[in-house]
C-alpha positions in Angstrom: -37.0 -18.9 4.8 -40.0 -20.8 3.7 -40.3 -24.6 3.6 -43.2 -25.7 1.8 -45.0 -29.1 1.1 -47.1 -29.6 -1.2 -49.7 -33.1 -1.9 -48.8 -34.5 -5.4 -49.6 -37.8 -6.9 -52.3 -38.8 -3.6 -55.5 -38.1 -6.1 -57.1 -39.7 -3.1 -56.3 -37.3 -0.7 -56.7 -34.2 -3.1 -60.5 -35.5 -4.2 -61.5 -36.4 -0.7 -60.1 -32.5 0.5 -62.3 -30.7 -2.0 -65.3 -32.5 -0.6 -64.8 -31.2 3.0 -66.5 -27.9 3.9 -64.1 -24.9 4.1 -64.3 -24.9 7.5 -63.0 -28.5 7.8 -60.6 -27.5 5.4 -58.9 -24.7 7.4 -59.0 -26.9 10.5 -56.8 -29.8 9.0 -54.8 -27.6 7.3 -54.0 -25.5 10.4 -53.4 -28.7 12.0 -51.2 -30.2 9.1 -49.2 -26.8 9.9 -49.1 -27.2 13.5 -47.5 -30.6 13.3 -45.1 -29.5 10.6 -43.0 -27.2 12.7 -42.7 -29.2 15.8 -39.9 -31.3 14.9 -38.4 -27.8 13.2 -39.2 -25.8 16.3 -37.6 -28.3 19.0 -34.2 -28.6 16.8 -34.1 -25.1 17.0 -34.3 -25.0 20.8 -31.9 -27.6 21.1 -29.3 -25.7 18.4 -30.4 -22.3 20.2 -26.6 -20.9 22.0 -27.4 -21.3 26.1 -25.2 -18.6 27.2 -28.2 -17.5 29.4 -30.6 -20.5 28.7 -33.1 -18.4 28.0 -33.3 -18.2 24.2 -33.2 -21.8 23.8 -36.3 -21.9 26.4 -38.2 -19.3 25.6 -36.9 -17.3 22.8 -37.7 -19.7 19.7 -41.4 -19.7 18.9 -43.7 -20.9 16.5 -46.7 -19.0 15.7 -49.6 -19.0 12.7 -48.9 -16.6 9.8 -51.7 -17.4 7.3 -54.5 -19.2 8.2 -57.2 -19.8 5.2 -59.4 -22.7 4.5 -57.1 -23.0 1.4 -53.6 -22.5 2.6 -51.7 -22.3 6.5 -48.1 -20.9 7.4 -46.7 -21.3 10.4 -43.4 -18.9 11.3 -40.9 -20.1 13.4 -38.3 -17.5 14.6 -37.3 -15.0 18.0 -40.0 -14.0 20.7 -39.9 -10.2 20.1 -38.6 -10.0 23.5 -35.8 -12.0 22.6 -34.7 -9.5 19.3 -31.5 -10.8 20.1 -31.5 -14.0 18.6 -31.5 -12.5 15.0 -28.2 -10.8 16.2 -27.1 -14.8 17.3 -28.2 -16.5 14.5 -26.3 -13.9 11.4 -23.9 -12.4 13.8 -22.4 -8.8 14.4 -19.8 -6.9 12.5 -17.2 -4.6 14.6 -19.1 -1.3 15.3 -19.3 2.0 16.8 -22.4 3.9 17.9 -23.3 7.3 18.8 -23.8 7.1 22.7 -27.3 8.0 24.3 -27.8 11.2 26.4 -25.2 11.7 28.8 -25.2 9.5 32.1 -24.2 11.1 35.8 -22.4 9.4 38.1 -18.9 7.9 38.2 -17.3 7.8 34.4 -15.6 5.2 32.8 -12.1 6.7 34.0 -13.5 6.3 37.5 -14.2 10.0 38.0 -17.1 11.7 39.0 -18.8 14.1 36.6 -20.9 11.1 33.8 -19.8 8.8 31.2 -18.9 11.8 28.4 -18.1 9.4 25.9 -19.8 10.1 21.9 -19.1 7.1 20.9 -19.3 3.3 21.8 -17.2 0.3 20.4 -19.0 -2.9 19.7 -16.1 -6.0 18.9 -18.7 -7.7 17.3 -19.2 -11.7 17.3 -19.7 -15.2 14.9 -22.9 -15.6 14.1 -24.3 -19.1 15.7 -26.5 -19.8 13.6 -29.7 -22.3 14.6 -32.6 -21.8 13.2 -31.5 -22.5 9.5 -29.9 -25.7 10.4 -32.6 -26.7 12.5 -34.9 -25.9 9.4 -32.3 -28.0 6.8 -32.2 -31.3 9.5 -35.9 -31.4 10.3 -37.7 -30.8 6.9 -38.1 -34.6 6.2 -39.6 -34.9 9.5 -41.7 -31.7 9.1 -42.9 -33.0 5.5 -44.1 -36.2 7.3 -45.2 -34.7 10.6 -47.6 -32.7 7.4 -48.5 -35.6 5.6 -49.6 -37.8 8.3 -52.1 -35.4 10.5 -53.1 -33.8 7.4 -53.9 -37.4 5.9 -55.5 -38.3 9.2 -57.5 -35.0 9.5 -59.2 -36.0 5.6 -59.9 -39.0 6.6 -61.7 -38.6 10.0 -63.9 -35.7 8.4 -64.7 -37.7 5.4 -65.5 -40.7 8.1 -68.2 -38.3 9.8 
């Protein structure tokens, strides 16, 4: 899921960009980018399910995909440490699984001897989602949030 912006119709803006060096370039853009997924980034914390708390602390991140003096992508999405925020946000169909290598101790019965099950049962669950809607409710304000620091950036370069 992608939302892009792109400058049309500000020939200002667009003449004033190619004169920047490619370094200043890269720098607003990065910038532009930065600014664009905030508002995205704290919907999707506050969507985020707080069974635990912890994915809608710490779970949804931003971070820089592409970074070019031309072009900058920023990814919001799960901390790989939180994988199970994907399984939150599209939810789980009713499964089984082949069980792991076999566990000693006291079984699921109670009895001694391991857990000599082969398979486990997974009921499943809605998905909840966040991330999409949080994308859908705070484009507008990620297309300004773009506009405005990438307009700002031009502008205090060219000023120097």
């Amino acid at each position: 899921m992608k939302i892009s912006t792109s400058i049309e119709g500000l020939d200002i803006l667009r003449r004033r960009m190619g004169e920047l060096t490619r370094r200043v370039q890269g720098q607003a853009l990065a910038k532009a980018a930065r600014a664009g997924a905030e508002p995205i980034l704290e919907r999707a914390r506050e969507l985020a399910p707080r069974e635990s708390g912890a994915l809608a602390t710490r779970g949804v991140v931003a971070r820089d995909m592409v970074r070019k003096y031309t072009y900058a992508e920023r990814g919001i999405g799960h901390h790989p440490d939180y994988f199970y925020g994907t399984f939150q946000e599209l939810g789980v169909e009713p499964h089984t699984r082949r069980a792991g290598k076999r566990v000693w101790g006291v079984n699921v019965t109670g009895r001694r001897g391991g857990d000599a099950r082969s398979w486990y049962t997974h009921p499943g669950h809605k998905a909840q989602p966040h991330l999409r809607p949080a994308a859908d409710e705070a484009a507008d304000a990620a297309v300004r949030a773009v506009h405005k620091v990438l307009y700002e950036a031009v502008m205090e370069a060219v000023r120097k």
